[in-house]
Short mmCIF file of the C-alpha atoms (twelve columns), coordinates in Angstrom:
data_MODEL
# 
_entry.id   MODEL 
# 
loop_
_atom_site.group_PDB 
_atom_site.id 
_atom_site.type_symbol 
_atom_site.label_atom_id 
_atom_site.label_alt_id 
_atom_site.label_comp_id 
_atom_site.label_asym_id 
_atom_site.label_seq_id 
_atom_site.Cartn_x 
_atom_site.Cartn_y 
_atom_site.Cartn_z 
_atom_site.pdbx_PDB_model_num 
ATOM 1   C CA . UNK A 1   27.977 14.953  -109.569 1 
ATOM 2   C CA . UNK A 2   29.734 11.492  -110.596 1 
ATOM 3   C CA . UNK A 3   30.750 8.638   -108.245 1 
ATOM 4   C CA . UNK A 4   33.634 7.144   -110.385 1 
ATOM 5   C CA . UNK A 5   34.636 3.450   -109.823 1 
ATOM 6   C CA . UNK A 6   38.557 4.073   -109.672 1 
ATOM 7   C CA . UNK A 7   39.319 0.593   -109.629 1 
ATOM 8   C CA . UNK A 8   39.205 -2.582  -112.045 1 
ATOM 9   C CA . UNK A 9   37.310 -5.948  -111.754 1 
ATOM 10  C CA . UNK A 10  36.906 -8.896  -113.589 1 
ATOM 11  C CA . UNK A 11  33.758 -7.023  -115.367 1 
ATOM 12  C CA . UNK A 12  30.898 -4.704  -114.195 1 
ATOM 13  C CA . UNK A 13  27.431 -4.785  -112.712 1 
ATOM 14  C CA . UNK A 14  24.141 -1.904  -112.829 1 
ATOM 15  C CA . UNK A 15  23.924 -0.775  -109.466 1 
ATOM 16  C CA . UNK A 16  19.845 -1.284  -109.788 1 
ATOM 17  C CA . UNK A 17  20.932 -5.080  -110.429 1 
ATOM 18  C CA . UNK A 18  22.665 -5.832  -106.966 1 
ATOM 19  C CA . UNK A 19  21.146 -8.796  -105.384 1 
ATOM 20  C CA . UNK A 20  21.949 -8.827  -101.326 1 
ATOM 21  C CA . UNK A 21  22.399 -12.014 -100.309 1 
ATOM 22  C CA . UNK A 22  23.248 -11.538 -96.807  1 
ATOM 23  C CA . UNK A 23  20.335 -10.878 -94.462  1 
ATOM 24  C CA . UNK A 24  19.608 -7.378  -93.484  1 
ATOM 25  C CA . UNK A 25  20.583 -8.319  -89.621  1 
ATOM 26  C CA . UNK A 26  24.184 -9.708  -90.535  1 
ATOM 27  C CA . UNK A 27  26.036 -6.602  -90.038  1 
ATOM 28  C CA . UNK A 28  25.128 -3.272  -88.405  1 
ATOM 29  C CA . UNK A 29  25.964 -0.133  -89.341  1 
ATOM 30  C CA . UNK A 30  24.850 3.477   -87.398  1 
ATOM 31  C CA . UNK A 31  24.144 6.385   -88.919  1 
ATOM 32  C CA . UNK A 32  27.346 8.000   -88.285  1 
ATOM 33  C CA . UNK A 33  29.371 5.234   -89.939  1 
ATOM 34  C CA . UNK A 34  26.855 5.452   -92.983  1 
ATOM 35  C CA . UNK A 35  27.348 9.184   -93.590  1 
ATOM 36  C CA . UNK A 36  31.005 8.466   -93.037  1 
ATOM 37  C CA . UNK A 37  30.991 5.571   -95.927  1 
ATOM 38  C CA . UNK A 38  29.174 7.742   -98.273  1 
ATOM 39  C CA . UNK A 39  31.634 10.538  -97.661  1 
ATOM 40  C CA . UNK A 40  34.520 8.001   -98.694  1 
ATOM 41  C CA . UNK A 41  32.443 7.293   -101.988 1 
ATOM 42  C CA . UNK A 42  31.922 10.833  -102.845 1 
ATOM 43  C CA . UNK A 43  35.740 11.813  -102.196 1 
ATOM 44  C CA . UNK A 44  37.130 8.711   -103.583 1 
ATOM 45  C CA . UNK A 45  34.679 6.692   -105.287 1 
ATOM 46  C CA . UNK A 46  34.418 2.896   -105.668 1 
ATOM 47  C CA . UNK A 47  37.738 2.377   -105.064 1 
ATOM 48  C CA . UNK A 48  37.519 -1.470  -103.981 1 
ATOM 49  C CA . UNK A 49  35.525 -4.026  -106.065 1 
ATOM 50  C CA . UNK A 50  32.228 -5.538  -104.700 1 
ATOM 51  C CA . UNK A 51  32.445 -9.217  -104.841 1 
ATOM 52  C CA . UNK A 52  29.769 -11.370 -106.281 1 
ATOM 53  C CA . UNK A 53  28.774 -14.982 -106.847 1 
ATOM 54  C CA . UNK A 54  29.795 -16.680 -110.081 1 
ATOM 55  C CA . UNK A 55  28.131 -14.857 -112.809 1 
ATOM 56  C CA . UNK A 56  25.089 -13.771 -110.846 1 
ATOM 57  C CA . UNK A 57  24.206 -10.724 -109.141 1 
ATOM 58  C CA . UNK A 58  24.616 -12.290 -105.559 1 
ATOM 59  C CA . UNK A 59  26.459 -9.344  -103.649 1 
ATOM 60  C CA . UNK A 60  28.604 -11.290 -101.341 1 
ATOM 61  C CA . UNK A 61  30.818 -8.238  -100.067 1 
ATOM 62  C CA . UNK A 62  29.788 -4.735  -100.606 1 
ATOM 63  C CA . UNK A 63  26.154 -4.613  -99.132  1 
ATOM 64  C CA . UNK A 64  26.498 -1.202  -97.044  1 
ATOM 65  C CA . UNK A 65  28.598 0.452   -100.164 1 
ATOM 66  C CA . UNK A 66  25.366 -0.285  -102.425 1 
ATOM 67  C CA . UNK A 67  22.931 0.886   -99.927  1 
ATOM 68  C CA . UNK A 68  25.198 3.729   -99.428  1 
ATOM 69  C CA . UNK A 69  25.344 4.285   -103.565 1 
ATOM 70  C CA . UNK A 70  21.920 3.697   -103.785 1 
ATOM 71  C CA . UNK A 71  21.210 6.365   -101.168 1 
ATOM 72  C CA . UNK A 72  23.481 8.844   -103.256 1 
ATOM 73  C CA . UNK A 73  21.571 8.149   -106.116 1 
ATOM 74  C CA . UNK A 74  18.381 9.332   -104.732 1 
ATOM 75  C CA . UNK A 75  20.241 12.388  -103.643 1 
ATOM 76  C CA . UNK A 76  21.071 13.284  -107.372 1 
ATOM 77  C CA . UNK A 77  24.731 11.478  -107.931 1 
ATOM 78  C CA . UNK A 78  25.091 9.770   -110.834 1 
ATOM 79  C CA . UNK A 79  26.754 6.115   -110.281 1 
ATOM 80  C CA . UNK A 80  29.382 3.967   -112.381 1 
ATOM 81  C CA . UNK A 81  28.771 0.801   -112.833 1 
ATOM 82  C CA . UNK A 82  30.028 -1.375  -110.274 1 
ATOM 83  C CA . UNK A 83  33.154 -3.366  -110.329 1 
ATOM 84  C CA . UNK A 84  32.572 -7.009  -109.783 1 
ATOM 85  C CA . UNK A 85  35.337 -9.817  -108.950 1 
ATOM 86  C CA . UNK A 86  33.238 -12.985 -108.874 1 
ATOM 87  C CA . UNK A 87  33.728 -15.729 -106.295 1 
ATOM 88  C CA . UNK A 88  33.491 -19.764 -107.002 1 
ATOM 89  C CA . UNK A 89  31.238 -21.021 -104.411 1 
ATOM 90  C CA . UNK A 90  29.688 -24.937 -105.034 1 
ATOM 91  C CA . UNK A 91  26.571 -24.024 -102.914 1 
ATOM 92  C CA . UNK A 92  24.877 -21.269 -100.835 1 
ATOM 93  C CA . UNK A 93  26.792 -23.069 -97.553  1 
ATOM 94  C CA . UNK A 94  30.401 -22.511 -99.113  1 
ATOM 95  C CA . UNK A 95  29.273 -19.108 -99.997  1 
ATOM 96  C CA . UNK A 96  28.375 -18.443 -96.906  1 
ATOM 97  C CA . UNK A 97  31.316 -20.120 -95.233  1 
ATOM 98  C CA . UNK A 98  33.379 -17.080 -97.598  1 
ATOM 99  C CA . UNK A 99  31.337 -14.681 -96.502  1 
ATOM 100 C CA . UNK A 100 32.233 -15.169 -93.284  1 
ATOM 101 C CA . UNK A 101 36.177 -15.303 -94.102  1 
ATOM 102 C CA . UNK A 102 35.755 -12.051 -95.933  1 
ATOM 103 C CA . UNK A 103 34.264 -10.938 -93.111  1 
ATOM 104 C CA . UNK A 104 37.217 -12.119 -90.464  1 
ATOM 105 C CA . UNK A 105 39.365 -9.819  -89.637  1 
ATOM 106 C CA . UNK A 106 43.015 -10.965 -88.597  1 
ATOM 107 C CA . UNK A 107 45.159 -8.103  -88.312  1 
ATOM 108 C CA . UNK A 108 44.645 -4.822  -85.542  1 
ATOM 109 C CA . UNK A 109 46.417 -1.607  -86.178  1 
ATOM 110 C CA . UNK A 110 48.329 -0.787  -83.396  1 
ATOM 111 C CA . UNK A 111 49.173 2.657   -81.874  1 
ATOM 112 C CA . UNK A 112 52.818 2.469   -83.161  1 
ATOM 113 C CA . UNK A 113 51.857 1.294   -86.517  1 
ATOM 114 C CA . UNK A 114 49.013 3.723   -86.992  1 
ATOM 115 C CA . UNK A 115 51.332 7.023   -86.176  1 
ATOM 116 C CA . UNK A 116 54.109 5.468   -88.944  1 
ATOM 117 C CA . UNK A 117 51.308 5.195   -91.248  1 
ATOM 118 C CA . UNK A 118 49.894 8.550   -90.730  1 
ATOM 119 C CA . UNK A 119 53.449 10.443  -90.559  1 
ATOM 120 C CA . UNK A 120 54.674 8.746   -93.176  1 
ATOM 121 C CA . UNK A 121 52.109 10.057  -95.623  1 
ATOM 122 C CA . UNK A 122 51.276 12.995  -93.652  1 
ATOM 123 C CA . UNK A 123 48.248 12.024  -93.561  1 
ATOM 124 C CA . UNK A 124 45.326 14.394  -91.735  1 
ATOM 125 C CA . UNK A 125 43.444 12.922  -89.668  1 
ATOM 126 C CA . UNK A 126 41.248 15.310  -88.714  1 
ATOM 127 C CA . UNK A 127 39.936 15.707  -92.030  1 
ATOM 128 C CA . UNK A 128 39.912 11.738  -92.664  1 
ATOM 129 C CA . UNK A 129 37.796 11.438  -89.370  1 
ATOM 130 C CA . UNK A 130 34.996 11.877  -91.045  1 
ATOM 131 C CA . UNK A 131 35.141 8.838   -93.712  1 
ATOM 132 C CA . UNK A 132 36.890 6.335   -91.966  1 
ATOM 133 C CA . UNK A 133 35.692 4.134   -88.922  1 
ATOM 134 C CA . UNK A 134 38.832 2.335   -86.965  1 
ATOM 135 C CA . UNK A 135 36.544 0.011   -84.338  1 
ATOM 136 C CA . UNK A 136 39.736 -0.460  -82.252  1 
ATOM 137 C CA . UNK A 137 40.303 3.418   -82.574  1 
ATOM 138 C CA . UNK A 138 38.606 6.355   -80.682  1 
ATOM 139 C CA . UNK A 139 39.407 8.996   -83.461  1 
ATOM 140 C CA . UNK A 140 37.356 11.575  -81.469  1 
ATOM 141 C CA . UNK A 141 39.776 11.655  -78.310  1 
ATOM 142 C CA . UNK A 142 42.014 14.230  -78.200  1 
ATOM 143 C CA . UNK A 143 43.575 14.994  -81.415  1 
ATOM 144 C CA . UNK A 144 45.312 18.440  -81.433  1 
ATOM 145 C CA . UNK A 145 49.121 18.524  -81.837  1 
ATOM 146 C CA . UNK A 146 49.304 15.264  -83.502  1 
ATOM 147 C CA . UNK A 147 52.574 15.962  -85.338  1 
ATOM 148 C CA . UNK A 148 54.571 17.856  -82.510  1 
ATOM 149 C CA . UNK A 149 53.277 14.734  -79.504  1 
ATOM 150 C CA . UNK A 150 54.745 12.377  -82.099  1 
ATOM 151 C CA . UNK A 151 58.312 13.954  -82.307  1 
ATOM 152 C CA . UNK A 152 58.433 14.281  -78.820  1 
ATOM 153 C CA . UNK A 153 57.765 10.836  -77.477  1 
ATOM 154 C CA . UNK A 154 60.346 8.146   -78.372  1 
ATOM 155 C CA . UNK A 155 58.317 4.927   -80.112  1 
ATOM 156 C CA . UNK A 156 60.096 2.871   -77.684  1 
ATOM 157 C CA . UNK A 157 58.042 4.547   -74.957  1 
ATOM 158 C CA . UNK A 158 54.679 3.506   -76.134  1 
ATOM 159 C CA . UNK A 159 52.443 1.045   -74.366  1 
ATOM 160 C CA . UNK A 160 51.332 -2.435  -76.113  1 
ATOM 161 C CA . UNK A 161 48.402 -2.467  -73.743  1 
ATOM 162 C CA . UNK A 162 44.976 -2.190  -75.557  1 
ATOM 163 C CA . UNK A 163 42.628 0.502   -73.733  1 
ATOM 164 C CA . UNK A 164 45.051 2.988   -73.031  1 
ATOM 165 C CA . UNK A 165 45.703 6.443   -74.647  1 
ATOM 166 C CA . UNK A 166 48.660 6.694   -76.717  1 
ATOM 167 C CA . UNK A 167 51.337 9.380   -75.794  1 
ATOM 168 C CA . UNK A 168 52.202 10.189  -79.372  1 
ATOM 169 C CA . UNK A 169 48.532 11.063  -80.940  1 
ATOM 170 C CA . UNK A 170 46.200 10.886  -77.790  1 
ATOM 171 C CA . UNK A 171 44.166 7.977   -79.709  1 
ATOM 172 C CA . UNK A 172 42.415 5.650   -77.227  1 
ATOM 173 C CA . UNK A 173 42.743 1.847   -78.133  1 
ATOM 174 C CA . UNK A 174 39.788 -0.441  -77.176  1 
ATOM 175 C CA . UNK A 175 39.773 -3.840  -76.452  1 
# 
C-alpha cells in the first residue's frame, strides 16, 4: 500500500524530516475530520503541495496532512516523498503573518454553486462524505434523492439566507 504524491513542487522533502512550525494549539482538528483527511490521502494521495520555509524543513501549510501521513505510516503505508513549494519569508513574524493568509479563507460555497459543482461532474456525494469536511456544510442532513430534488426545483427558487436547508439537495448552510 503506496500513498503517491500526484502533484509537482518546486522539489521534495522525507516525510520523517517535516519540521512543524505552527504550535500544536493553532488549529483543531476532531477525530472524524482526521479519519476523513486520511481517507482523501489513501484515495487520492498528496495531491496538493505542503509549503515550507525557504530551503528548510519549516512546514508552514500541511501540518494535519503530515500527522495524518505519519499516522498511515505506522499503519503499514508506504509514503512518497513530499512535495514542497517553498515560501520567502524575511523573519519568523512575516512567516507567520503568511501563515495566517494561507490560513484566511475568502470565498464560501454557496447552495447554488455547490449543486452546479456536484451535477456538473456528477459527483457522489455520499461516497465523498466521508473525505471531505465543508464547515459551512451539514453533509449529514438529508441526502437521498439528490439528483431528482435538483431537477425539480428551479435555481431561481433557492434561498441566499445562510442557516437554512436547501430545496435542491437538503444540505443545511451554517452561519
Amino acid at each position: 500500500m503506496n500513498i503517491k504524491a500526484t502533484c509537482i513542487g518546486t522539489r521534495t522533502i522525507k516525510l520523517e524530516e517535516a519540521e512543524f512550525f505552527q504550535n500544536d494549539n493553532f488549529k483543531t482538528l476532531t477525530k472524524e475530520s482526521f479519519e476523513k483527511l486520511k481517507n482523501s490521502l489513501k484515495k487520492h494521495g498528496i495531491f496538493v503541495p505542503l509549503y515550507f520555509w525557504r530551503d528548510k524543513k519549516a512546514l508552514c501549510d500541511g501540518h494535519h496532512r503530515v500527522r495524518a501521513l505519519r499516522e498511515l505510516k505506522k499503519e503499514g503505508f508506504e509514503i512518497d516523498d513530499l512535495p514542497a513549494i517553498d515560501i520567502e519569508a524575511k523573519d519568523e513574524k512575516e512567516l507567520a503573518e503568511k501563515i495566517l493568509l494561507i490560513n484566511s479563507k475568502y470565498a464560501r460555497i454557496t447552495d447554488e454553486g455547490l449543486h452546479d459543482f456536484v451535477n456538473q461532474f456528477d459527483l457522489n456525494i455520499e461516497e465523498l462524505k466521508f473525505e471531505i469536511d465543508l464547515p459551512e456544510i451539514d453533509l449529514d442532513y438529508e441526502l437521498e434523492d439528490f439528483s431528482d430534488k435538483n431537477k425539480e426545483i428551479d435555481i431561481e427558487d433557492l434561498g441566499k439566507d445562510l442557516d437554512t436547508e436547501c430545496p435542491k439537495c437538503h444540505f443545511m448552510f451554517k452561519k
